[in-house]
ZAMARGU-4260 file (C-alpha; in steps of 0.2 Angstrom, whole numbers, plus 5000, padded with zeros to 4 digits):
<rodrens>
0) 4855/4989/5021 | 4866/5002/5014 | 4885/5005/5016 | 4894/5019/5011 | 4914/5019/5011
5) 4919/5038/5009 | 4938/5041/5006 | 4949/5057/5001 | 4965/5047/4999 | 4972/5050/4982
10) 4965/5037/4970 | 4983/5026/4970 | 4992/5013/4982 | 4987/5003/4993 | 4971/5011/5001
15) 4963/5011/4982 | 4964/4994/4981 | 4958/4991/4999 | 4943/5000/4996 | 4941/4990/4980
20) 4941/4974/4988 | 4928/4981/5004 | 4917/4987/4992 | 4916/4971/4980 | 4914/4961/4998
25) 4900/4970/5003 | 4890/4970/4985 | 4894/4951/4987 | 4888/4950/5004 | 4870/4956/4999
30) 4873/4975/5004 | 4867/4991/4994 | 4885/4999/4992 | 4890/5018/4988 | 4907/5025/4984
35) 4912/5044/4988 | 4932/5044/4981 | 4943/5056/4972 | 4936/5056/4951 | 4945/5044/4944
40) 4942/5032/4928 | 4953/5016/4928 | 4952/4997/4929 | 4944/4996/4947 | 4932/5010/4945
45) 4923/5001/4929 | 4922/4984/4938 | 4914/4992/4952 | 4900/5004/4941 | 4898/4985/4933
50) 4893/4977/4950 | 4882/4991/4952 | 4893/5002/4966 | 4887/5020/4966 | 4900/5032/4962
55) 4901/5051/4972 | 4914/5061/4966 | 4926/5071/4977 | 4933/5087/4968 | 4948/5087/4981
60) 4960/5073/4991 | 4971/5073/5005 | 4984/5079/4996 | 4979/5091/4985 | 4968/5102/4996
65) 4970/5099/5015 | 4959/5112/5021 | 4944/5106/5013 | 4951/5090/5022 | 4949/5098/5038
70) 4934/5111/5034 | 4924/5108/5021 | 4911/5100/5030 | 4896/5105/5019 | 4900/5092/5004
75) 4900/5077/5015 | 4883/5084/5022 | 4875/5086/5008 | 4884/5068/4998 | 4874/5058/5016
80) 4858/5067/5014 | 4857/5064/4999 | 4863/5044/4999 | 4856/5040/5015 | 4868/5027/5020
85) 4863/5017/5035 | 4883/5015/5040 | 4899/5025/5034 | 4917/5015/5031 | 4930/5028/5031
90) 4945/5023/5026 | 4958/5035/5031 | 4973/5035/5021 | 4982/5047/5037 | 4974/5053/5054
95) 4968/5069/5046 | 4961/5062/5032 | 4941/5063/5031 | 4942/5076/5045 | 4928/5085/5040
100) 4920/5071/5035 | 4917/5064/5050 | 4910/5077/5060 | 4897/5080/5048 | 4893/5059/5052
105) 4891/5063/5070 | 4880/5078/5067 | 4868/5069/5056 | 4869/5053/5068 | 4877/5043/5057
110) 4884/5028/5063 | 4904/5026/5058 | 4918/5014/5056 | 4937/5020/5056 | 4948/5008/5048
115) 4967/5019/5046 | 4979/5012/5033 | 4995/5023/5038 | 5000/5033/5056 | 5017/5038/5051
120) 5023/5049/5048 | 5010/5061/5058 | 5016/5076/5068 | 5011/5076/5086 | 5010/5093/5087
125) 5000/5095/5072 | 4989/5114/5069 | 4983/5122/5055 | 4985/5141/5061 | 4967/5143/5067
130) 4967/5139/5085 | 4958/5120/5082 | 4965/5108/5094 | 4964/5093/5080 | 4972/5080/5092
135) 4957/5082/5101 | 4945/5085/5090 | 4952/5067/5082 | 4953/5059/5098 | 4934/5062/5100
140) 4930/5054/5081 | 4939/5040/5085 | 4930/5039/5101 | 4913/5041/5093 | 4916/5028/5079
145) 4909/5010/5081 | 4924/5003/5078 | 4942/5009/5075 | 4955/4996/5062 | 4969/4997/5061
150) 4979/4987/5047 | 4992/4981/5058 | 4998/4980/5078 | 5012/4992/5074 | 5000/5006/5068
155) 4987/5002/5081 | 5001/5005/5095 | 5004/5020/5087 | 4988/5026/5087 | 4987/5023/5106
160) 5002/5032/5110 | 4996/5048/5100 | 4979/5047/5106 | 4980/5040/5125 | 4966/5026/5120
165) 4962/5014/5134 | 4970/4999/5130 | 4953/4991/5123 | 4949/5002/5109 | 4952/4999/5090
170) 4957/4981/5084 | 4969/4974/5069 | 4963/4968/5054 | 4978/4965/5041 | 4974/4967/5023
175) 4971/4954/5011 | 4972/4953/4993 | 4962/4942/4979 | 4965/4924/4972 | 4972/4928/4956
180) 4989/4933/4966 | 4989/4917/4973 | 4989/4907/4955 | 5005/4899/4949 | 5010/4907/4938
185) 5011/4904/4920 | 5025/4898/4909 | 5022/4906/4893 | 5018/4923/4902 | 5035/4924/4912
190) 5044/4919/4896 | 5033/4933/4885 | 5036/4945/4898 | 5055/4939/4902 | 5058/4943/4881
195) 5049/4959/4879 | 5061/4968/4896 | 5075/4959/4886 | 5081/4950/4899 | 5086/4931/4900
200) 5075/4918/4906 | 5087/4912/4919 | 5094/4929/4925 | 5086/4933/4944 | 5074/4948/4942
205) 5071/4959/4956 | 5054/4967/4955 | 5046/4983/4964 | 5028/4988/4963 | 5028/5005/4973
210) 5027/5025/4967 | 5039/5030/4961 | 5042/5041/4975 | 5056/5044/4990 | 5048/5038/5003
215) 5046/5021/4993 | 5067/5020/4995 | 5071/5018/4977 | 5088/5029/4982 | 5094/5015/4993
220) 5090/5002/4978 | 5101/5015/4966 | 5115/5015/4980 | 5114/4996/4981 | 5114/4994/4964
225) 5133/5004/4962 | 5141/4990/4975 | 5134/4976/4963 | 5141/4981/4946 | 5156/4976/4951
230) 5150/4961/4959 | 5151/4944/4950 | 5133/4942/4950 | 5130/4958/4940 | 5126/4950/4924
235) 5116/4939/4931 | 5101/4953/4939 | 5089/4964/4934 | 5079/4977/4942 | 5061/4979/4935
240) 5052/4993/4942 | 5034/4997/4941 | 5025/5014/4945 | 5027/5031/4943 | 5028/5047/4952
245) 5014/5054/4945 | 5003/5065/4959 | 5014/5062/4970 | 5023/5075/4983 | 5039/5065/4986
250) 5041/5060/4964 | 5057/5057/4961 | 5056/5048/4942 | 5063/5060/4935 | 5078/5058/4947
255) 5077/5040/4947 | 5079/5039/4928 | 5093/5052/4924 | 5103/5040/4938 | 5100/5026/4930
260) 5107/5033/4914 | 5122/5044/4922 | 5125/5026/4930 | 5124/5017/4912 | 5113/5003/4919
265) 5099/5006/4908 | 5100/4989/4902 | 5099/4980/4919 | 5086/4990/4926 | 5068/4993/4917
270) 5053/5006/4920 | 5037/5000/4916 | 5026/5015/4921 | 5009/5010/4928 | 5002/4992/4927
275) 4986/4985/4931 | 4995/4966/4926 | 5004/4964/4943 | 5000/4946/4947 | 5009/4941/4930
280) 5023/4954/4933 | 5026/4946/4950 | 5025/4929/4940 | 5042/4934/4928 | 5049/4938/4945
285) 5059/4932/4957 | 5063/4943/4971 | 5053/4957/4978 | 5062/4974/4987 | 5054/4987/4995
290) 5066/4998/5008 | 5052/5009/5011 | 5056/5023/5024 | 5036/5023/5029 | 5023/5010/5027
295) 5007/5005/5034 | 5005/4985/5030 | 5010/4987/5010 | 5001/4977/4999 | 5013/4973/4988
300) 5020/4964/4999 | 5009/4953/5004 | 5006/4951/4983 | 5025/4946/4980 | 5023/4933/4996
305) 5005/4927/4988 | 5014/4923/4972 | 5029/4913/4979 | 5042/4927/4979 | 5055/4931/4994
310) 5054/4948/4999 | 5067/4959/5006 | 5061/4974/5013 | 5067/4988/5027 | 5059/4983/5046
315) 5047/4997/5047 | 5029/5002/5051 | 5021/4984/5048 | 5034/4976/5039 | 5042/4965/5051
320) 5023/4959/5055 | 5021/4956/5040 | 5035/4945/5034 | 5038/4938/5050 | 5052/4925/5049
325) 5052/4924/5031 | 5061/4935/5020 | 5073/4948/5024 | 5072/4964/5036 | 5082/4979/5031
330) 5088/4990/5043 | 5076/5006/5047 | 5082/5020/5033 | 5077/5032/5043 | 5089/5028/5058
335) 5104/5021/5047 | 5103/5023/5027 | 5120/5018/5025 | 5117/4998/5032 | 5100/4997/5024
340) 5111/4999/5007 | 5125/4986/5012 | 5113/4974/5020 | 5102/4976/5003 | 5118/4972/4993
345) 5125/4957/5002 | 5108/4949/5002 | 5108/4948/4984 | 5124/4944/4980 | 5121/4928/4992
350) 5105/4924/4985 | 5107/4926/4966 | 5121/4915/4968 | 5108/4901/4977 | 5092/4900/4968
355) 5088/4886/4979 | 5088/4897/4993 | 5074/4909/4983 | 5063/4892/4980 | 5064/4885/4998
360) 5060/4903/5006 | 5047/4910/4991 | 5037/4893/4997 | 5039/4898/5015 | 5033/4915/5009
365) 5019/4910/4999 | 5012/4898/5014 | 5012/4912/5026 | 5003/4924/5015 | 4991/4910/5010
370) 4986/4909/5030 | 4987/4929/5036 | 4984/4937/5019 | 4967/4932/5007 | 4955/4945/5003
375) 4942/4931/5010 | 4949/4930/5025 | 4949/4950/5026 | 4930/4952/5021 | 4924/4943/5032
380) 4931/4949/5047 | 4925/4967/5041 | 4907/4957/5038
</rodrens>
């Protein structure tokens, strides 16, 4: 049989490396597989052309061109003619995303699964100019899908309250992520790492894998990060930052960077750019911050827990889900910056002074993730 997973999510984050994990499920499963995606040539994109994957290229993503989005459904027309799958995975980076998409599904009776990695921020209201009632035009793709996923409870409520579903439709399935993040990690690699940020091997590092983009809550880092220079513990931590803005609506690296030098912290705070080494970055780490303002159920995450890192992150979308009783919650950004910053700040100073604390709760991390969070565990309740 013959699966086609069809995104036009910008090919970055979290919903790449979802569909990267689905589609190697599937090949594993026994299934004939087929990619339609924004172009792209990296890591992920080779390793599924070696595993056989075919690729379809979108000329557009949700981001770039959100008409074609919404209108354009003669591509997606012609791409399932052509491929003749025998099932379609969207994987829906936003509500509106694949729009188009889906409606040529339901013409050429196709049958369809849903699965929608962020709700937030999505505008009740939302129209386009030309009198198309897209609430219910969605409503009606959700209700004609075979299944509707959400990635966690928080965004599936959501979804309820945007759509008026009856209580039984759509289900949760968190992600998951592969073995290699839940390796120990290796001493040599930490102390290689550790020497080419220049940064000494029993310092604490704080380590974020995000875009480099607002809505990722870098600002709140920067703001936290002008309470600790005067802090005792300031020569003692190091922020190491990996990702760039690249692509993205919300980039702020260039803003990040010219505070960081106007701040003169260039030494204590590192930009790696892009990495495809996460699992060995998270390895040389010891604590993982993500004030996010908007999440779905971030991967990264769920990579730091894997590895045996405590997180601190800001309690929204489906953070607090996800960390459960581990870690620590930040307040919500978008309801009061101003605690998230001194709440960020305190925890750190308390826990760079106890590295005790960061072993006993990186282990609690690590086991929770270990039961809620393997890429095993995902694929087969998608099989």
């Amino acid at each position: 049989q013959h699966i086609l997973l069809y995104t036009d999510n910008p090919p970055e984050g979290g919903v790449q490396q979802y569909n990267h994990s689905i589609l190697c499920g599937l090949v594993s499963a026994g299934y004939r597989v087929t990619s339609v995606q924004a172009k792209q040539f990296n890591l992920l994109v080779r390793q599924q052309k070696e595993l056989g994957i075919e690729q379809f290229w979108l000329k557009f993503n949700l981001t770039t061109d959100l008409a074609r989005v919404l209108k354009d459904i003669q591509e997606p027309k012609h791409i399932f003619s052509t491929s003749q799958p025998d099932l379609v995975i969207f994987s829906d980076g936003w509500p509106l995303a694949n729009f188009a998409a889906k409606q040529a599904a339901i013409d050429l009776g196709i049958p369809y699964i849903t699965v929608l990695g962020v709700v937030e921020p999505f505008p009740r209201d939302f129209a386009f100019g030309d009198g198309v009632p897209y609430i219910d035009v969605m409503s009606y793709h959700y209700t004609q899908a075979k299944a509707v996923i959400a990635v966690s409870q928080n965004n599936l409520n959501i979804l309820h309250n945007i759509f008026q579903f009856p209580a039984e439709t759509g289900r949760v399935i968190h992600y998951g992520r592969p073995p290699q993040y839940f390796e120990t990690p290796v001493l040599s690699v930490r102390q290689k790492l550790r020497q080419e940020w220049r940064i000494p091997s029993d310092a604490v590092v704080c380590f974020t894998a995000a875009r480099l983009s607002k809505i990722k809550g870098y600002e709140y880092q920067i703001e936290a990060i002008k309470l600790l220079k005067t802090s005792p513990i300031w020569d003692k931590i190091y922020f190491v930052w990996a990702g760039t803005g690249e692509g993205d609506y919300y980039n702020c690296e260039s803003e990040l960077k010219a505070s960081v030098e106007e701040l003169g912290v260039t030494e204590h705070v590192k930009f790696l750019g892009r990495r495809w080494d996460i699992p060995d970055l998270l390895g040389a780490s010891d604590i993982f911050i993500l004030p996010s303002q908007v999440e779905g159920m971030p991967l990264s995450i769920m990579e730091a827990m894997a590895k045996g890192l405590i997180v601190i992150a800001s309690a929204v979308s489906g953070i607090p889900e996800e960390l459960g009783n581990t870690g620590k919650l930040l307040p919500d950004p978008n309801v009061d910056p101003k605690a998230t910053v001194t709440e960020l700040a305190d925890t750190l100073q308390a826990w760079v002074s106890n590295k005790e604390t960061l072993l006993e709760m990186g282990r609690t991390s690590q086991e929770r993730a270990k039961k809620m969070f393997t890429e095993e565990r995902m694929v087969k309740e998608y099989l």
